[in-house]
N, C-alpha and C positions, 0 to 999 in steps of 0.2 A: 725740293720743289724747284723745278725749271718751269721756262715757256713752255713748251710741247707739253710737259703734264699739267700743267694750269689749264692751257688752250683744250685738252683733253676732257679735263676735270668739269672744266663751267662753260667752254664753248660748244659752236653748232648751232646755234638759236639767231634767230633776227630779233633785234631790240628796239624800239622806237620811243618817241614821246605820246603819251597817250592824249596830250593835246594838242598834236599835231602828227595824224594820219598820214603814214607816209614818208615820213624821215627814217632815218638809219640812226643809230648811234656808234660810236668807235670807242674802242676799247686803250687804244693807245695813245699818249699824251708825252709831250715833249717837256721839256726844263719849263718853256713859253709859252709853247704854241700847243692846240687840240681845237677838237671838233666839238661844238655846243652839239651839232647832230649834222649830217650829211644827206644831200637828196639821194635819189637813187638813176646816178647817171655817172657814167669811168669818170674817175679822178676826183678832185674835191670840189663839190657842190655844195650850199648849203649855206652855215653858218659857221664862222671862224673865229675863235679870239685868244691873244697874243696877252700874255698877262694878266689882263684884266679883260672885263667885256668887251668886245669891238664890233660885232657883228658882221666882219668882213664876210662878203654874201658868196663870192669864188676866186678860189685861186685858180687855178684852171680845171677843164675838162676837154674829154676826146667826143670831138662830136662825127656821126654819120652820115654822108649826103642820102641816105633812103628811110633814116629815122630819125626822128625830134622828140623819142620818152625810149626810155627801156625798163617799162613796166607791162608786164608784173615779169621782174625777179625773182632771183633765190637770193639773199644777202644772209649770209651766213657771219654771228659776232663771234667774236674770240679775244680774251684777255691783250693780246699782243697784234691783234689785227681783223681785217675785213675780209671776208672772200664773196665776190659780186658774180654771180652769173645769170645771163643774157642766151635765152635761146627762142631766135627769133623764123622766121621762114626765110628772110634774106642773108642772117647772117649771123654767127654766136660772138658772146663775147665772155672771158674768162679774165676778174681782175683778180689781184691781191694788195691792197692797200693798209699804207701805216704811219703814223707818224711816230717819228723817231726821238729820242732824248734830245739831241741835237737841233730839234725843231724843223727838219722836214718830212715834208709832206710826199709820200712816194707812192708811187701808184707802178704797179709792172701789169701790161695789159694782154690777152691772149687775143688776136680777130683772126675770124672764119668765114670768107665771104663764100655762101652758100648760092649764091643766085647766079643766073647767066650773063649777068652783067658785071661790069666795074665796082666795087663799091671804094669809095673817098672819104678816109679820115683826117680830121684837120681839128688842131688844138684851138679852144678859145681862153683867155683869160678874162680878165674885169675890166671893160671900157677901155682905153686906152693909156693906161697908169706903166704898160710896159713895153720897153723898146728891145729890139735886137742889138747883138753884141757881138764887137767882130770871133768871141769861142764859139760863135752858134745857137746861143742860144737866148735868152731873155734877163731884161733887168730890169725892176720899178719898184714904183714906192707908195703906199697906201699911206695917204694922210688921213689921220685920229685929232680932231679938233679938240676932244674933251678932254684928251690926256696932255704929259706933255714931252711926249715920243711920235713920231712917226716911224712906220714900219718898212722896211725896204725888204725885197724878195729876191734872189735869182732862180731861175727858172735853167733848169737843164732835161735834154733829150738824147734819148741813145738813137732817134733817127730823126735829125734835122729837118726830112721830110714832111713832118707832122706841121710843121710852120705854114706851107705852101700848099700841100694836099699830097699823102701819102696813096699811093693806090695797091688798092690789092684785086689782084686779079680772080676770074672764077676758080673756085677752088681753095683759093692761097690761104695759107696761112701767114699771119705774122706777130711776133711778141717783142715790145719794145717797153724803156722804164721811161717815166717821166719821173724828178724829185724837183721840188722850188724851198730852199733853204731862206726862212724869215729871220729876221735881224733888227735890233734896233740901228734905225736911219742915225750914221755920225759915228754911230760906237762899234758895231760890228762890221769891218772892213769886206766892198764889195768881193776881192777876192778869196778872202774866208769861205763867204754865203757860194760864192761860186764851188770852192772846192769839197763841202761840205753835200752841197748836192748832186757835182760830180763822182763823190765818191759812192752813191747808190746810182748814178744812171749810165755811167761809163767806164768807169773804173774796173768793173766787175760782170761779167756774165749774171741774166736778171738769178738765178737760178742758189749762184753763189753768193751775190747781193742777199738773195732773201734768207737764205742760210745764216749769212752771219748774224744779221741784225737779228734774229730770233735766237742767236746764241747772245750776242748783246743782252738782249731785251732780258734773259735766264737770268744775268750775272747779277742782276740786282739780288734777286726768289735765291740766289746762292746762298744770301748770307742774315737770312733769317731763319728761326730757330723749324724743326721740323714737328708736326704732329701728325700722330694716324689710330685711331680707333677701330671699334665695331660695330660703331655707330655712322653712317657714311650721312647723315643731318650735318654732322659737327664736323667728320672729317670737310663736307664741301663747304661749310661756313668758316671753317679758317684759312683755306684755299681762296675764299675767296674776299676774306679781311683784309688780306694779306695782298690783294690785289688792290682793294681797295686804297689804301697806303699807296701803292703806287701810283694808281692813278689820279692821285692829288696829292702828290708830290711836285712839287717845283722849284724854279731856282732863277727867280728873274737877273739877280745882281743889276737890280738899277734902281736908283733914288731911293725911298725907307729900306726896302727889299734886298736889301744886299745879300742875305743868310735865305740859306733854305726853308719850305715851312710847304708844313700840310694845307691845302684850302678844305674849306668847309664842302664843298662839292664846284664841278667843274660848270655846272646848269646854271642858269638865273630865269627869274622869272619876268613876265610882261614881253614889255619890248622886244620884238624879235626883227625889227626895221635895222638897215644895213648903216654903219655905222654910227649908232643909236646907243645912249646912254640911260634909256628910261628905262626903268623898273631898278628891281633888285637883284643882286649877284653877290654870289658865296664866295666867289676866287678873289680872295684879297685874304689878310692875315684879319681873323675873327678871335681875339681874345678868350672869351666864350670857351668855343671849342678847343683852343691849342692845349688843355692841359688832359683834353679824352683824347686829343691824337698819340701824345706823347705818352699815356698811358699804355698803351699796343705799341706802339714804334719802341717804349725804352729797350724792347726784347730785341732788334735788331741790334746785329753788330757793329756797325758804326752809329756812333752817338751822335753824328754830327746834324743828321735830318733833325732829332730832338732838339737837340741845343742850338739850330739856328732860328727857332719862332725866338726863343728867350732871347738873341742875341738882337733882333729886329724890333724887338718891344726895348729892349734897356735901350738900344740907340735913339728911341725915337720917343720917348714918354709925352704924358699931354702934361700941361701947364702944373697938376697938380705933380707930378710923378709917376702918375698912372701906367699901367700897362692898358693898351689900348689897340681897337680895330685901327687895322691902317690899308692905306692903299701905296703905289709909288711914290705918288705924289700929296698925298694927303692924308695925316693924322684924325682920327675919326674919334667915335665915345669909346666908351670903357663898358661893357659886361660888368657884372659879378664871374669869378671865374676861384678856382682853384690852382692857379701856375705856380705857385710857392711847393703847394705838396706833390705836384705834380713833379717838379725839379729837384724835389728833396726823393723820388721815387726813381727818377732815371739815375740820379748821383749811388742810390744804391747797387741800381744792376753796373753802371759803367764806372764808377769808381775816378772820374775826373776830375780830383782835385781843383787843376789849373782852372779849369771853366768854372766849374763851382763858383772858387773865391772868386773869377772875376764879374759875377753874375750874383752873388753874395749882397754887396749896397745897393742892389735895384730892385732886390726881393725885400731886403730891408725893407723899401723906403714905399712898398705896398702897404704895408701899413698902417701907419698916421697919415697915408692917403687918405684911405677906406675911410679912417675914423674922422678926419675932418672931413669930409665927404656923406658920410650915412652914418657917424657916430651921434651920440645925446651924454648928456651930462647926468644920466640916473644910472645905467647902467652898458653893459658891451654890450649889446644887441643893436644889430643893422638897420637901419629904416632905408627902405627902398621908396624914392618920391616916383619914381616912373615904373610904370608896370612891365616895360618892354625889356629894362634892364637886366634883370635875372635872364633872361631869355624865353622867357616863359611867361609870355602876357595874357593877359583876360586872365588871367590864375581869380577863380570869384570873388580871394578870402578880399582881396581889394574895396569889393562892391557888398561885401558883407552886411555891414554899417547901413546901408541903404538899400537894403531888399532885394539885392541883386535888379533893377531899372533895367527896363527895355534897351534902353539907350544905354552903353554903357561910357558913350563918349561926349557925356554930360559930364564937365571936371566939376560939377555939384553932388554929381553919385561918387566920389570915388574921393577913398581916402589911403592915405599912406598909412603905410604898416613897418612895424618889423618883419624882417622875413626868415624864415628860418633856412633858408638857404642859403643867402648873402655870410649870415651869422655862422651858419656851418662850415661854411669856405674859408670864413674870418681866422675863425678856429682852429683850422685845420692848415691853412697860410702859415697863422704864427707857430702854432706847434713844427712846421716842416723847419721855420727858421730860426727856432729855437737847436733843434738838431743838426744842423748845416754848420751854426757856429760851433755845437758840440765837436763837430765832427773836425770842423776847422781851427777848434782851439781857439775861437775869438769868444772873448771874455763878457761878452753880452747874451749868453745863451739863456743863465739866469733867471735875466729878466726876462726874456721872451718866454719861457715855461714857467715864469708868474704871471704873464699878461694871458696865455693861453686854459692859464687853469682859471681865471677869473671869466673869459669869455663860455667856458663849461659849468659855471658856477650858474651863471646869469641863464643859459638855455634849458638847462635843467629846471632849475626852480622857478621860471617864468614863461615857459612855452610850453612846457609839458602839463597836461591834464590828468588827474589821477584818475576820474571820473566815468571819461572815456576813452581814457589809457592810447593817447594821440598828441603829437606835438603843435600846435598853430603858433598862425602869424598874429601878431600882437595889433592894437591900436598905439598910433605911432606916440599919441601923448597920455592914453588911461592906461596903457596896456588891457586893455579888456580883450579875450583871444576872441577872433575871428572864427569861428569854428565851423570852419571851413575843413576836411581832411583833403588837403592837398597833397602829391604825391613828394613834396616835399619834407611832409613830417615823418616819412621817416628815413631822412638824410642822418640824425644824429646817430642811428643805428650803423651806418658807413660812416661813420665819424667814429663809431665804437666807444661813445662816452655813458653809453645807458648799460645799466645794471640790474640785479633782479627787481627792483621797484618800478623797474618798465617793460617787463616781461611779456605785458601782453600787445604790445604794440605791434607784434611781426603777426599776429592772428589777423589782424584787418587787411591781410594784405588774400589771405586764402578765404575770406567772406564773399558770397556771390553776390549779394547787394552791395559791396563795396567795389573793393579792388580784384577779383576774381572773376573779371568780366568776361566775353567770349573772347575777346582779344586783350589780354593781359600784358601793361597795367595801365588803365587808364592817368590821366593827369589828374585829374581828381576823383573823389569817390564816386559812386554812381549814387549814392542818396543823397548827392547835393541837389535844392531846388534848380541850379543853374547845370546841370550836368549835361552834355551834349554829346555822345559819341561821334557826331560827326563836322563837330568844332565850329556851331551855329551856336549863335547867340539867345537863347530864352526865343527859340523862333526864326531867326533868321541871320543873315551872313555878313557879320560886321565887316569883314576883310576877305569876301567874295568867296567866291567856289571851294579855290586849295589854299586858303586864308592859314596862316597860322594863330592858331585859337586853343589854348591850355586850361579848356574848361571839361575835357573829356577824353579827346581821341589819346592813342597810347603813343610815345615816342621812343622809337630807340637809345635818347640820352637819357631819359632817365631809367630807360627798363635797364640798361650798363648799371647802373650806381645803385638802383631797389635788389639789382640781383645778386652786386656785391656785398650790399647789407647783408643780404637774406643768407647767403652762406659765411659771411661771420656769425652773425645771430646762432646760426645751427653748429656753428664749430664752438662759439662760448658754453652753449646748453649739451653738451656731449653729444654734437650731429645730432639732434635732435629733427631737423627741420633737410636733411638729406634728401627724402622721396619728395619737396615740395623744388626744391633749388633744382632737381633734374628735371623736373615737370615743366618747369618756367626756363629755363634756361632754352629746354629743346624749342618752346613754344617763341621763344626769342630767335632763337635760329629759325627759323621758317618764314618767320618778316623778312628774312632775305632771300626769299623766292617768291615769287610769283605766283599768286593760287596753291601757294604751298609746297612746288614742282620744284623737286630740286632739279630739273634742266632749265632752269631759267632764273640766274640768277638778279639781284635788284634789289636795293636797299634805298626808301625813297624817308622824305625826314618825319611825315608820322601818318597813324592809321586810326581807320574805324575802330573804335575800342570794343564795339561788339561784333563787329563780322569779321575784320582785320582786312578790309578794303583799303588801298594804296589811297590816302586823299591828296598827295602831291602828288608833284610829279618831273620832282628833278634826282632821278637814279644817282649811284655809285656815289650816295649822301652820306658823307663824313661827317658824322655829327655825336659819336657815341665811343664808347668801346667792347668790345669781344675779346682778340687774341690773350686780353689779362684773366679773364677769366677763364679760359680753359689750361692756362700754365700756374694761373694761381690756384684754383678750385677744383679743377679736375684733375689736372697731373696734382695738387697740392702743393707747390713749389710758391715761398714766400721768399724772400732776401733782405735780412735786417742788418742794421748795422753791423755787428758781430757774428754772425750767423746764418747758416742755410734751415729753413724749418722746413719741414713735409708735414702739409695737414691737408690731405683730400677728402672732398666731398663722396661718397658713394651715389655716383647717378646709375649704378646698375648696368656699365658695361663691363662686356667680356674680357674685354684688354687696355692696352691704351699704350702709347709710346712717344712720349718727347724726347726729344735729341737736338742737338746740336744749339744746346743753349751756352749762351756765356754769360757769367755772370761774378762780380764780385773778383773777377782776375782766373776763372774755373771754369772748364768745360765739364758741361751737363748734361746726365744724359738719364731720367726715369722712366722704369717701363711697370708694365703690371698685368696679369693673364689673373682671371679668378679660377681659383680650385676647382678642377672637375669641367670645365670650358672644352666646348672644342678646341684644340689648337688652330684657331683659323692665320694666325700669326706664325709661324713657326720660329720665328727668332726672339720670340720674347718667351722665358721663362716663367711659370707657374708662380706668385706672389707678388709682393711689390720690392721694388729695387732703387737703389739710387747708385750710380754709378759719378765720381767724380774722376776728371782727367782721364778717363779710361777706366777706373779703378773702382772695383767694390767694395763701396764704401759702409751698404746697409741693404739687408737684407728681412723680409717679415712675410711672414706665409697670407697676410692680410692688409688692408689699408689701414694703415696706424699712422701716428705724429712721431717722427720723428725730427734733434736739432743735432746737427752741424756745428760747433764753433770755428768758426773761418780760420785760428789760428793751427787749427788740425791740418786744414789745409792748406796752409801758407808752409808747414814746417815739413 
């Protein structure tokens, strides 16, 4: 997968915010710097932020002395960039715009003055923040009150003239680059930011320029694993996963931030006032999500994007020990989260020792956080006192106790629970750190897979219902269950601790009065009194329009973790449940298109649970995982300790082919064409196959299990 087959694959399309008519969005994001969304006028207009929020409103633009809009456009998105065109009766204009890893901002522009007259183009930037420089070109610095960075810019031009007023005569054509490389103010040296954006606007013919940097922009898409089916749902949903990762990928190196780390999305919500810190924003390290980022990134080849959230969290813990939301400058709460198993899952595919142990006392010391934090002296189960915690608030079983109340921000309606989620994570923490010492030889393993079998002890025998074959959240001091079916109860199923005495638990999930809704799977069941598809409160909008509200609409985080249950469940019962996991999996790939279109792609953080209406509306939301799921459950490819398993799900395609996986120290490669298929592939052979280092290694005229012992492959 490169750029130009990305850009192929998911670009062509105009993308905007649906709460603001009119905007552009850009595909391409730097270490720092990206566009919240761009107007539609040459070069960068709109909304800008450098790390974290900033709202910087322009860095510059080319304006015309015979036009003050150049609407209506063609704005054309692409994984890797913009293509803007302008065709007016005075005069066309042809952009191509992008921002770069390096954090600038490049804009290379086509002008056609069409008229019998002169037409005068002339650069503006933001008020007077920037002076000229005896190289020609521009240098200034955007103060951020609410951080504690300011941001300095150099601005460069491949025709000087744009300063003063460029003219193009009737007829003329002319194509010039602008780039303005952003920095932090003190740290990043102006001649840096100058050379940095010299190297797009002078350095290079615009032509050659845009060349490279879209072989740049390839190099990353190099060195993640390949997929391709017969299914083109799933081929463009990992196409564009995969994009996804990138484009909230970052790397501020400043203050907590030192290590790289996925943002939870690049959008925020509210405030959109220029240099404005009000509302809410996802680009900061979210505890929460960094262990479903890591679950899809551990397949990429370098481990380092993985292992820098962990390396950011152990630097910076909160008072308890905790791993915690953070910002540059400021240590924030703590999530429930799973980064223990998450870390004991990348140590499998990458085999890093080094980091491991040195990442080893801080997954530790998660732990007797958690349990002086939301432990009790009766038993392991979590009590969650804030509902927001989990990340999944208004969840009903809360408001249970109290009749689910109009009002649900009456702290008289609302009681603390145990949660089966917090407890799942709990579980699945100490188990991962139970193995990491295995793995490590440190003499504490023991214990941690006796503290782990006793928190499986306590979930079983006191959350689970036999009755209605359902797991709930408890009362935090009777235990009496909430009986509420939250999409949480069936996390223990993804936990893989239930056995045939809980058999019937994965049936509620294909009930059409439950979880089988038109838009599968909601947050809670659909026979709860409180249920809302469209994450209004018993009636109306506790937390406004695109409020997040877990009393209904379906989320892409949890439909990741219900879907991973569900094809364990079907591989313990002998694929039993195979025609449901492909069912739900493709219906899960299609949240990430727009009206269902695979030319438009968009992944926003949750939907109408019965129409699968988009009710946010901050795109390229990183908030879940995919890429594991179709290397783990469709190719079938596990990586345990000791061993390579193959156990794929049958979702009913023709073929299927991953390549260029690493893993365990081994390049891998499975393919699979069903007997009697067209050869619409012609390089994959009739059966399924696994190929190690080149080599084959297993061969089966069908989808079967097959195991690997690593030590085959190591001799």
């Amino acid at each position: 997968m490169n750029a130009s087959g990305l850009d192929e694959q998911l670009g062509g399309v105009s993308k905007s915010l649906r709460t603001l008519p009119g905007s552009l969005l850009l595909g391409s994001t730097g270490a720092r710097l990206w566009a919240d969304y761009l107007e539609p006028r040459p070069g960068f207009s709109g909304r800008f932020d450098f790390i974290h929020k900033i709202n910087i409103p322009l860095l510059y633009t080319v304006s015309a002395d015979v036009a003050d809009n150049y609407e209506p456009c063609r704005a054309r998105w692409y994984p890797s960039h913009m293509r803007m065109e302008y065709e007016g009766v005075r005069f066309s204009l042809q952009e191509r715009k992008f921002i770069s890893w390096d954090d600038c901002a490049v804009s290379f522009q086509t002008w056609t003055n069409k008229d019998t007259e002169e037409l005068v183009l002339r650069l503006s930037t933001y008020g007077d923040l920037f002076h000229t420089t005896p190289e020609g070109g521009l240098y200034g610095t955007f103060p951020v009150p609410h951080l504690s960075f300011d941001i300095d810019a150099a601005l460069t031009l491949s025709d000087a003239k744009l300063l003063t007023g460029l003219r193009l005569k009737p007829g003329e054509t002319r194509t010039f680059a602008i780039a303005a490389a952003l920095g932090i103010h003190g740290q990043d040296e102006p001649e840096l930011l100058r050379r940095r954006a010299g190297a797009y606007a002078l350095d290079r013919p615009v032509e050659q320029a845009f060349s490279d940097y879209i072989q740049a922009y390839s190099q990353w898409f190099d060195r993640a694993p390949a997929f391709r089916c017969s299914d083109e749902l799933l081929n463009r949903t990992w196409a564009y996963r995969w994009f996804l990762l990138r484009h909230n990928l970052a790397e501020p190196k400043y203050g907590n931030l030192q290590s790289p780390l996925f943002y939870e999305g690049r959008s925020h919500k509210k405030s959109k006032s220029p240099f404005s810190k009000g509302g809410w924003e996802f680009c900061k390290l979210i505890n929460l999500s960094v262990p479903l980022h890591v679950m899809d990134a551990r397949w990429y080849h370098d481990s380092a994007y993985s292992e820098g959230p962990f390396n950011n969290m152990k630097e910076n813990p909160n008072e308890d020990g905790m791993f915690c939301c953070m910002t540059v400058d400021t240590v924030m709460h703590a999530f429930a989260n799973f980064s223990c198993w998450a870390a004991y899952q990348l140590y499998l595919v990458h085999r890093n020792r080094e980091a491991m142990a040195a990442l080893l006392p801080s997954l530790k010391a998660q732990l007797p956080a958690w349990s002086r934090a939301h432990g009790n002296d009766r038993d392991e189960l979590m009590i969650e006192y804030r509902h927001t915690r989990t990340g999944k608030e208004y969840q009903p079983s809360y408001w249970y106790f109290h009749q689910f109340p109009r009002n649900p921000k009456d702290p008289a309606t609302y009681t603390h629970v145990k949660r089966v989620d917090r407890t799942v994570y709990h579980y699945l923490n100490t188990l991962a750190v139970a193995r990491l010492c295995e793995e490590l030889e440190d003499p504490e393993a023991e214990e941690f897979h006796r503290r782990a079998e006793a928190i499986k002890s306590d979930i079983l025998l006191k959350m689970w219902d036999e009755e209605s074959a359902f797991f709930y959240d408890l009362h935090h001091e009777t235990d009496e269950k909430a009986l509420v079916k939250n999409i949480v109860g069936f996390y223990p199923a993804w936990a893989q601790i239930i056995d045939t005495d809980h058999d019937a638990l994965i049936g509620h999930l294909f009930e059409r009065g439950e979880f089988d809704t038109g838009c599968p799977f909601p947050s809670v069941s659909a026979d709860c009194p409180a249920y809302s598809k469209d994450g209004g409160w018993m009636g109306h909008f506790v937390k406004g329009r695109n409020g997040c509200v877990w009393d209904g609409p379906t989320w892409p985080y949890t439909n990741s973790i219900v879907l991973d249950a569900l094809a364990k469940e079907s591989k313990r019962r002998d694929h039993l449940f195979d025609r449901q996991f492909a069912h739900y999996l493709r219906e899960y790939s299609f949240l990430h298109f727009f009206n269902r279109d695979l030319s438009q792609p968009g992944l926003v953080e949750h939907y109408n649970s019965a129409t699968g209406e988009p009710l946010s509306d901050e795109q390229e939301y990183n908030h879940s995982f995919y890429i594991d799921l179709l290397i783990t459950h469709v190719a079938g490819l596990s990586v345990e300790s000791d061993r390579l398993v193959l156990d794929p799900i049958d979702t009913g395609l023709d073929y299927f082919c991953l390549e260029r996986v690493r893993a365990a120290g081994a390049e891998i490669r499975i393919t699979y064409r069903k007997p009697g298929s067209a050869p619409d592939a012609a390089d994959i052979e009739e059966g399924y196959r696994l190929f190690v280092n080149g080599k084959l290694v297993f061969s089966s005229g069908r989808l079967c299990r097959f195991e690997l012992p690593l030590r085959e492959i190591r001799s």
